[in-house]
N, C-alpha and C positions, 0 to 999 in steps of 0.2 A: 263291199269295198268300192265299189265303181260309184254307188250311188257319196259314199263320201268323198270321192276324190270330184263328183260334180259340185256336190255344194260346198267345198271346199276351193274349190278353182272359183265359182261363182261369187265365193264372200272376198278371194281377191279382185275379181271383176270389179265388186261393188264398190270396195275398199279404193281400186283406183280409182274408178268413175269420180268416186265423191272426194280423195284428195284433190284433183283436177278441177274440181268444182271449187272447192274450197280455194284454189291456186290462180283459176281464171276469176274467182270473185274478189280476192284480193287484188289483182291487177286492175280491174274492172275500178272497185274503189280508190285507186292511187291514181288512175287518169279522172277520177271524177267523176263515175257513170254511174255510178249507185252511192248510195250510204249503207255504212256498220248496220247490218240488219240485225245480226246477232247481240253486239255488245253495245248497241246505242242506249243505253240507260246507267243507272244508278251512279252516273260520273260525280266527280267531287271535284271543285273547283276553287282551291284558295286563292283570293288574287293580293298580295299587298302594294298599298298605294305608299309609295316610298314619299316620307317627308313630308307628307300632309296634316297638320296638323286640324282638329276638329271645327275651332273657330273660323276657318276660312272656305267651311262646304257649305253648299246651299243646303243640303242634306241636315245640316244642325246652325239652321237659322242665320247665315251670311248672307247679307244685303246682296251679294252678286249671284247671281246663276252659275257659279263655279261647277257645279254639280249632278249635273239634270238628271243622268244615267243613276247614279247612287238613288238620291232623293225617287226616282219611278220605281227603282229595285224593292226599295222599301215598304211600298204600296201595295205591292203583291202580295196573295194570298201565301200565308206560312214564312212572312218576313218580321225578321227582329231586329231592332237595333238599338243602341245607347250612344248617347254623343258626352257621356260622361266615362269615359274604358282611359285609360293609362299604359303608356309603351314602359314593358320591363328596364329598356335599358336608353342610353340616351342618344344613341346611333343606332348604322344597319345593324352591324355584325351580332352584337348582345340581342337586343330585340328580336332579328331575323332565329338566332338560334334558341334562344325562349321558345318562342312559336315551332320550333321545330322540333323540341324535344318537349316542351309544358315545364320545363326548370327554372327557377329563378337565376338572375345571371349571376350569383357568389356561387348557386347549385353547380351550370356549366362552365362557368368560368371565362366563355370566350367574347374576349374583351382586351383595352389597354389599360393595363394595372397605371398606377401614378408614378409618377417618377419626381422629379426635384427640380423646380424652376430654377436653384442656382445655379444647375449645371448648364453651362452654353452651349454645347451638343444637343443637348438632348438626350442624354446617353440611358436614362433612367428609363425610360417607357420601355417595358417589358408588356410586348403583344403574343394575345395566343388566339389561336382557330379552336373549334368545335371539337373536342378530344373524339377518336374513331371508338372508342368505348361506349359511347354516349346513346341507343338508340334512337332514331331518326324517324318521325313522323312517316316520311314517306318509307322508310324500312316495315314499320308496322302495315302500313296501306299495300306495300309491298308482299306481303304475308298472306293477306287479304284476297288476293286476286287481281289486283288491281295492275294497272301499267301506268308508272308514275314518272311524271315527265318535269323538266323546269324549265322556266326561260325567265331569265332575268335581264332587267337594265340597268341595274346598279352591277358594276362587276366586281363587287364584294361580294356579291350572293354567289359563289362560284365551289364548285371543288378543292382550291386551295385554301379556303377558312375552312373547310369542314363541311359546307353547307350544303355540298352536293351528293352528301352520303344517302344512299338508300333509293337513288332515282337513277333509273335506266338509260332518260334520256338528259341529257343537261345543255341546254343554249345560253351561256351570259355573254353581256357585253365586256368588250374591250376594254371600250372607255365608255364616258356618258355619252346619250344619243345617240350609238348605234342601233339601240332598238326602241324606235319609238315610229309612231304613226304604222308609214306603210310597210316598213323595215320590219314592224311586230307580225303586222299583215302575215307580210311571206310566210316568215319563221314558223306561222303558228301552223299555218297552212301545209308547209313543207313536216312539219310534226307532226299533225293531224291528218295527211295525205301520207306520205310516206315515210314515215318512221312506225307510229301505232301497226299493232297485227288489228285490225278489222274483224279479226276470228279469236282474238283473245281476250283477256278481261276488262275491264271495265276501266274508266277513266280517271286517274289522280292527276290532276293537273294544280302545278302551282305557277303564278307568276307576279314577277315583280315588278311593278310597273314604274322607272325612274323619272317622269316626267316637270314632276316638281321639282325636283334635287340640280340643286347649281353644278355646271354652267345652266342659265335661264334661257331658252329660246326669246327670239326677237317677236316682237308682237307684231301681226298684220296689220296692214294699212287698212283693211274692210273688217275688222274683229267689230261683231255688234255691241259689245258695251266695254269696250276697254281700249283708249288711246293708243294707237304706234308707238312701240317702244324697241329701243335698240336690246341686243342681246347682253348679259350681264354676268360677268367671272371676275370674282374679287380676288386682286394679289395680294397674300399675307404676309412676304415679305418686304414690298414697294412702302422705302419710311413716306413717301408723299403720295401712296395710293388711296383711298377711297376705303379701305376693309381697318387699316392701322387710324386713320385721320378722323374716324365714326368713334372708334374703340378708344384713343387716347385722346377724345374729346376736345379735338382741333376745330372741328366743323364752327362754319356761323351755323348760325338761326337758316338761313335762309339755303344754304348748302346743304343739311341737314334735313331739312326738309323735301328737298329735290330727289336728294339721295335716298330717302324712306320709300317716298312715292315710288319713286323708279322699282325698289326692289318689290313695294304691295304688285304694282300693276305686275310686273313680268312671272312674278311668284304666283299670285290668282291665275295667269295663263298655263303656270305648269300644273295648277293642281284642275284647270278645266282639262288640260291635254290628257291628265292620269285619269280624269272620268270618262273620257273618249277614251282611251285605252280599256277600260271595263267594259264600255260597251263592244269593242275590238273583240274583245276576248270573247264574251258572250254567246255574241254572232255568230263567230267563226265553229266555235263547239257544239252548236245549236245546228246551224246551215251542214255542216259534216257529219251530222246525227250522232254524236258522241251523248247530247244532252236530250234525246226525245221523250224519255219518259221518267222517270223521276231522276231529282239534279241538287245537288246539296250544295250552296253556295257562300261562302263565309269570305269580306273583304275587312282590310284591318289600313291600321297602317302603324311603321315602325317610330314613328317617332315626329316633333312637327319644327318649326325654324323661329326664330326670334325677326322681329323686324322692328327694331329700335327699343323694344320695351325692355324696361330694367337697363336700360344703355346696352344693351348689346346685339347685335347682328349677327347672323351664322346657325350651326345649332349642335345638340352635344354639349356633355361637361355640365351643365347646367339643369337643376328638376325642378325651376320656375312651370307653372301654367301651357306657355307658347310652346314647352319642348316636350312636354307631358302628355298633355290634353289629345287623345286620336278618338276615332270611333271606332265600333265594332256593328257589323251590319250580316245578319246572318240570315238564311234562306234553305229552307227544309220541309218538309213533313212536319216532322214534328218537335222544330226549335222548342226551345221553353223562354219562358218571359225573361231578359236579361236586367240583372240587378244594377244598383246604382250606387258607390262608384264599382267601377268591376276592371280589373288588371285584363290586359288586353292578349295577355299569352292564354286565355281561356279560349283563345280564338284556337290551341290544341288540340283539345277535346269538342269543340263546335265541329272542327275539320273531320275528323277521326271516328266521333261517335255521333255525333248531332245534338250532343246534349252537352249539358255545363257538369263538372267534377264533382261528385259528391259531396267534397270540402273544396270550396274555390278558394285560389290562393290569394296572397295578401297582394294587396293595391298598392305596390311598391315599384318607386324606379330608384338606379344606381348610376349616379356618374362619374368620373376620376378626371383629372386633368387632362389639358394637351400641352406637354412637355413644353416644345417647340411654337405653337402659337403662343403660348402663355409670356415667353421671350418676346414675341413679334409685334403682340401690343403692350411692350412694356409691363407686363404684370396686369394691365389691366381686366384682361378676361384670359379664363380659358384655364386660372391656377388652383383652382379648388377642385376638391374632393365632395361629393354632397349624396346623398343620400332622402328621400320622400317618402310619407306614407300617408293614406285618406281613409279617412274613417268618416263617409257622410259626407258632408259639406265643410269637414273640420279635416286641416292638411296640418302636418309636423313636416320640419325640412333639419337638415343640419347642413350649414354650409360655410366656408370661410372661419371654418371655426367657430361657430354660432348656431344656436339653436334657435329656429322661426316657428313660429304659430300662426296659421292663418282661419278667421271661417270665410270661408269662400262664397256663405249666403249670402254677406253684405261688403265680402272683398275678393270680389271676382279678379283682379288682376293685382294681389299680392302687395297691397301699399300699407296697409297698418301690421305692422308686428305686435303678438299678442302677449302680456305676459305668462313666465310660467314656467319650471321643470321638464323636461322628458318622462316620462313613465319607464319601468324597468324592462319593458318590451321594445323600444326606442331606447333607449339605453344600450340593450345587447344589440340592435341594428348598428350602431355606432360601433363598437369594439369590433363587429365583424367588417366592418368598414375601414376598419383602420391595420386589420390583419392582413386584410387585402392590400392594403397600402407598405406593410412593409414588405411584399412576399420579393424575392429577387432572382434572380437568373436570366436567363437570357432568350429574347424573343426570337421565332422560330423564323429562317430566315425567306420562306417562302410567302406567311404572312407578312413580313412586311416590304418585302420585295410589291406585294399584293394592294397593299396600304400606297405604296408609294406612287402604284402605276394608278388608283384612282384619285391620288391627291390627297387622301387622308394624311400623309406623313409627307413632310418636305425633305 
């Protein structure tokens, strides 16, 4: 009996001894003095580059150095990527929860249905968040082991769409630009130092990087290849601003042209600033031993911006090329070689398992109107419903009521329209397009309370 009540007294010794250890080694970790010796490996890193569309990274062949960070990424041993992938939907919110759940967005639904430009309210746009039914990427990773974390800079990425289901820890911005540069710096640090257990599992990190997404930061006076340029936020209501004067094709020649440039240069500085932000990200997960020994890393982006083409400015509502066209860049063990064209919510299953779905889904985006812009430029943009799909280098569109063909082998930017029918698979794309359009009730009032506070809704 005595000799049990020693080693029974002794396995509580031991027991305290090492909670202790365990409790001064976390503390040890949160000032700094060590790194995650236990769980520093098999992290998972999704980062989305908000708003970047593909044609504008040095990553997939743009004259400017937008991209250096992407473009080395890609170099690395066990890296994939395709500068031909396709965002599901034609904003954050649809796209972001694609990639969050692997649904297409009639699947999830969260998104603004279309509403009716005759009404001068606006009153038609019925918005909805990420239904709580829906499981959640990071719920699954959650299941896993893992300690999943968000920080976002667009503050649609947030818990109020939906979008913060399944993650433990969640940082969005307010507005735009509160998390960017050094601002991400802290955050990720203050996540990565004290939030994370250092003695628990492993790492699911996602983040959204909003640096491209208007308002545009001012460009520096010493930036090595791109002019001083002042800061840029277009008023959608101002009848004599600069967003309505482009769109209801007021502009001279010579105005027009001022006004393109302005938005290329400052727009190339956010999608450089969203590559410094990757490599932000990187470092910090790296330098805090989160990522030391195997790291599985998947960047996407949700969707990309028009700057003059097809007359229009802005982005959303429209599945032209500019608003379509992202990349997908993945980093594993053992990625597999990614197809061409390939829907960019594959970026799912690259997250989640490291591989592509055994049926990859169809290379389709969906866009619906914007009630209230569609008014702002006088009908001129922003009032169709449209629908995409790519099969190859061969695109179907339906838009404005009209059915487009394009081959994108020798019409890279959508100027000949082709003769020709819909097929009976594009056909029923249509009719579910239009169901969506008549669906009715009433938008949920936190969403757009949410919409409103980032300027998505006036």
């Amino acid at each position: 009996m005595r000799k049990r009540t020693r080693i029974g007294l002794l396995t509580l010794v031991l027991a305290g001894i090492a909670a202790g250890a365990f409790a001064a080694y976390r503390q040890a970790y949160r000032r700094g003095y060590v790194s995650p010796l236990l769980v520093g490996r098999d992290a998972v890193i999704f980062i989305v580059t908000d708003n970047v569309r593909a044609d504008h990274t040095g990553l997939c062949g743009y004259d400017r150095p937008t991209t250096p960070t992407l473009s080395a990424l890609s170099s690395v041993e066990g890296a994939r990527f395709t500068c031909r992938a396709y965002a599901p939907g034609s904003w954050t919110l649809p796209s972001h929860a694609s990639f969050f759940t692997g649904e297409s967005v009639i699947q999830h639904g969260a998104h603004e249905y279309d509403g009716t430009v005759d009404d001068p309210k606006g009153t038609g746009i019925l918005a909805k968040l990420l239904r709580p039914e829906e499981t959640t990427l990071a719920e699954t990773m959650r299941e896993r082991g893992y300690q999943t974390a968000l920080i976002a800079g667009n503050p649609i990425v947030s818990k109020r769409m939906g979008l913060g289901q399944g993650y433990q820890y969640v940082h969005t911005a307010r507005k735009f630009g509160e998390l960017d540069a050094e601002k991400l710096d802290s955050t990720l640090q203050y996540l990565l130092r004290r939030e994370l257990d250092p003695t628990g599992g492993p790492l699911f990190l996602t983040v959204n990087l909003a640096d491209a997404h208007r308002p545009w930061t001012a460009i520096p006076d010493d930036h090595p290849f791109l002019h001083p340029k002042s800061r840029l936020q277009f008023d959608n209501e101002a009848e004599d601003g600069k967003w309505r004067s482009f769109l209801e094709g007021r502009m001279s020649v010579p105005e027009k042209r001022k006004f393109l440039s302005h938005i290329t240069d400052v727009y190339d500085y956010g999608v450089e600033r969203a590559d410094t932000g990757v490599r932000r990200v990187l470092a910090a997960v790296r330098e805090s031993g989160w990522c030391r020994d195997r790291c599985r890393i998947v960047v996407t982006s949700d969707h990309g911006e028009f700057i003059g083409e097809h007359g229009l400015i802005d982005h959303g509502f429209y599945t032209y090329e500019e608003n379509a066209n992202v990349f997908v860049l993945a980093v594993g063990a053992e990625i597999p070689a990614l197809p061409e064209p390939l829907s960019a919510s594959t970026a799912y299953w690259l997250v989640r398992d490291g591989a592509l779905p055994e049926t990859l889904p169809p290379v389709e985006q969906w866009a619906w109107p914007h009630v209230r812009r569609a008014i702002h430029s006088q009908g001129h943009a922003f009032a169709s419903a449209s629908v995409a799909r790519w099969t190859g280098l061969a695109k179907e569109m339906w838009m404005d009521g009209k059915y487009l063909r394009f081959d994108l082998r020798v019409d890279p930017h959508e100027l000949q329209v082709l003769t020709g029918d819909p097929d009976a698979d594009f056909a029923a794309l249509l009719h579910t397009l239009d169901a969506n359009r008549m669906m009715t009730g009433m938008s949920e009032s936190s969403v757009t309370e949410a919409l409103k506070a980032a300027g998505y809704m006036e």
